[in-house]
C-alpha positions in Angstrom: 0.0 0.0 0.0 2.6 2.6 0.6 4.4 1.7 -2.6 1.3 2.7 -4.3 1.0 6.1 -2.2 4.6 6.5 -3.3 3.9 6.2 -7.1 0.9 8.2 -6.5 2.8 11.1 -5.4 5.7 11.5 -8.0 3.1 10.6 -10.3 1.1 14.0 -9.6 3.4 16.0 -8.3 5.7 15.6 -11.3 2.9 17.1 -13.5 2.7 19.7 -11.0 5.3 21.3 -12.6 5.4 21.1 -16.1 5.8 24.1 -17.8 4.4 25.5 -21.9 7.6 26.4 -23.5 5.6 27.9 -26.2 5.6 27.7 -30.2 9.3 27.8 -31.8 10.4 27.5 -35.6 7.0 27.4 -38.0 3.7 25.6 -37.7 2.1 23.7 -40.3 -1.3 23.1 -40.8 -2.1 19.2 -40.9 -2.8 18.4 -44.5 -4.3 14.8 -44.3 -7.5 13.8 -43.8 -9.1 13.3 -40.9 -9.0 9.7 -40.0 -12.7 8.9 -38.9 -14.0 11.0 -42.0 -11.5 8.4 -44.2 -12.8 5.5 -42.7 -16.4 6.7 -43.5 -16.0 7.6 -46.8 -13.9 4.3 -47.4 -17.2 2.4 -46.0 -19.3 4.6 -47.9 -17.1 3.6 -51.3 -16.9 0.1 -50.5 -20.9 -0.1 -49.7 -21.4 1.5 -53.4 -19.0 -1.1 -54.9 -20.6 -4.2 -52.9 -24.0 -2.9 -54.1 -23.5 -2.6 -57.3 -21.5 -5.8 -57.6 -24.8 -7.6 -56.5 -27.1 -5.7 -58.6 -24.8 -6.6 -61.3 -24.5 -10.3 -60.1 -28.8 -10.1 -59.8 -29.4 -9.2 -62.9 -27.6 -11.8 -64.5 -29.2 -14.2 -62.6 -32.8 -13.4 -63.3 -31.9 -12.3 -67.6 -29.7 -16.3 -67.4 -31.9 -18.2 -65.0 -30.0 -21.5 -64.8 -32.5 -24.3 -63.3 -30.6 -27.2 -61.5 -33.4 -28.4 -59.4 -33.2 -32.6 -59.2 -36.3 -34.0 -58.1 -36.1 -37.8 -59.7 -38.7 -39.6 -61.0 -42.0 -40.9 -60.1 -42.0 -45.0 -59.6 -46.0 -44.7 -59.1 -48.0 -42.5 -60.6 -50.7 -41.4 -57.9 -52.7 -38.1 -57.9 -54.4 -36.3 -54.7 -57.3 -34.2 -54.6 -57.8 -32.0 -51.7 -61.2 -30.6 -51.0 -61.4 -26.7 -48.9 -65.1 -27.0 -48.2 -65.9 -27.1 -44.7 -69.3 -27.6 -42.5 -70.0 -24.4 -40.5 -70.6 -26.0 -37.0 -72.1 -22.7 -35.4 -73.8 -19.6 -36.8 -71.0 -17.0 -37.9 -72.4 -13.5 -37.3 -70.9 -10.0 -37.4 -70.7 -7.1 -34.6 -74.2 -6.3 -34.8 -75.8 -10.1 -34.4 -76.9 -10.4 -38.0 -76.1 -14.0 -38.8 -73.9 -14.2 -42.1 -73.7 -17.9 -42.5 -76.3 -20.0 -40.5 -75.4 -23.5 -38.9 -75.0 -26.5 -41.0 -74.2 -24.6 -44.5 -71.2 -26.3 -46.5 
């Protein structure tokens, strides 16, 4: 513990006295770019390009459509028929009572 209090004290008492020496020679403004606005417009860029790349890739698809699907062949020929009618079991009606289909209808 007082190794740490030890550190702790040259630590801020060091800063304590640091002194601004001022500006010698010339100063240059900084010529590059910003680094965060680089890496947006380097996302930005590279969005575009991926976008375009599968809009590109897309199109060829759907104006070449290539059709690989392998489903085989029968070994029985058999055919279903599905029938949607249904028996209404209970009088449907709307918000004001007024049946719409009665009981029993197909």
């Amino acid at each position: 513990m007082a190794n740490i209090l030890i550190i702790l004290f040259f630590l801020f008492s060091c800063s304590t006295y640091a002194k601004d020496f001022g500006t010698y020679g010339h100063v240059f403004n900084i010529e590059e770019e910003d680094f965060l606005k680089y890496l947006k417009r380097k996302m930005a860029s590279s969005a575009d390009e991926k976008k375009n790349q599968l809009l590109e890739e897309y199109k060829n698809r759907f104006s070449n459509p290539e059709f690989n699907i392998d489903i085989g062949y029968t070994k029985k020929y058999r055919v279903f028929f599905y029938d949607p009618t249904i028996t209404v079991k209970e009088d449907i009606k709307d918000h004001n009572d007024k049946v719409i289909i009665k009981k029993g209808t197909i």
